[in-house]
C-alpha positions in Angstrom: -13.2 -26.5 2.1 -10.0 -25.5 0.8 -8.8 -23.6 3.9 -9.6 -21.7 7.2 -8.0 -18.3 6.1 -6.3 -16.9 3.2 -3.7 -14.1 4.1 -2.8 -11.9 1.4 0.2 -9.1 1.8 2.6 -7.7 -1.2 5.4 -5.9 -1.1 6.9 -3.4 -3.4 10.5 -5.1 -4.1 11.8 -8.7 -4.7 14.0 -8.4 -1.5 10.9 -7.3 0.5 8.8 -9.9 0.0 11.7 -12.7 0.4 12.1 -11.1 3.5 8.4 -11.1 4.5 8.6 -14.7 3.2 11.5 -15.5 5.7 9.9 -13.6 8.5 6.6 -15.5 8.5 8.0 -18.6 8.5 10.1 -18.0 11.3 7.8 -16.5 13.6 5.4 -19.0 12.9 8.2 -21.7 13.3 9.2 -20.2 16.5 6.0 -19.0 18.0 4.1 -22.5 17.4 6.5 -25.0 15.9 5.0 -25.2 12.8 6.2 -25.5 9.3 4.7 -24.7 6.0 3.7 -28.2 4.6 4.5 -26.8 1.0 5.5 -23.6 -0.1 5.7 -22.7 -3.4 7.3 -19.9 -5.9 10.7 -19.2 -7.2 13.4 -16.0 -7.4 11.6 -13.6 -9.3 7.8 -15.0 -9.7 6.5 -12.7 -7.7 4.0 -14.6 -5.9 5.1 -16.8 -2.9 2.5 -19.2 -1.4 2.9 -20.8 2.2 0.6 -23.4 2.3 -0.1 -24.4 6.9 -2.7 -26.8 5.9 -5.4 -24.3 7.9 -4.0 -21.2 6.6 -2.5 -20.1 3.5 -0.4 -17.1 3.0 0.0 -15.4 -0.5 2.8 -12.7 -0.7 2.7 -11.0 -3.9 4.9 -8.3 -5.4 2.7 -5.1 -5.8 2.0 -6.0 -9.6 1.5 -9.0 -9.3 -1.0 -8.8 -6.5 -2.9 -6.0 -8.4 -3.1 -8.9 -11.5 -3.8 -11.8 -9.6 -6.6 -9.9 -7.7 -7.3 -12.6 -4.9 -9.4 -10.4 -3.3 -12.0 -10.0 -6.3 -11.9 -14.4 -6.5 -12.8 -14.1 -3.1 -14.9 -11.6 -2.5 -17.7 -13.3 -1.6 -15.5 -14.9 2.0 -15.7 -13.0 4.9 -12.7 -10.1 5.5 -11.1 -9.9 9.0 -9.8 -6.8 10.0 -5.2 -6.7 10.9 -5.3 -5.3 14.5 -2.8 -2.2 14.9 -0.3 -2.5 17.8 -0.9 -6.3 17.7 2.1 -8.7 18.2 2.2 -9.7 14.0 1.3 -5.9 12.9 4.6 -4.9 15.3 7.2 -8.6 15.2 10.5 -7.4 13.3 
């Protein structure tokens, strides 16, 4: 197995997705006291990976994320649904 759960978000600018970058490892940092155990990509790449051993996080600018196409790879794995109103859908 390579992992529990792959989440996979894009956003449309550089900025954005440093920022979504920062915010997901501070609310998971501060929420449960974990830290990324390796975390990969670089100022302008485009793709960011946040590896939590159990759960992977993939933030992609929107180009990239439409080349990459995880979500054809994986199509065969289950998809969860992102709860509206929920605490992650409304942190900021």
């Amino acid at each position: 197995m390579i992992t529990d759960f792959f989440v996979i978000c894009s956003a449309g600018t550089q900025r954005q997705v440093k920022t979504v970058i920062e915010s997901i490892e501070d609310q998971v940092r501060d929420r449960l006291g974990v830290r990324p155990v390796r975390r990969e990509g670089e100022a302008g790449a485009g793709w960011w990976l946040l590896d939590y051993v159990d759960v992977v996080v993939h933030v992609f600018g929107t180009e990239e994320r439409s080349y990459y196409d995880l979500e054809r790879l994986w199509r065969d794995a289950p998809r969860l649904g992102w709860e509206d109103g929920s605490e992650a859908a409304s942190a900021g």
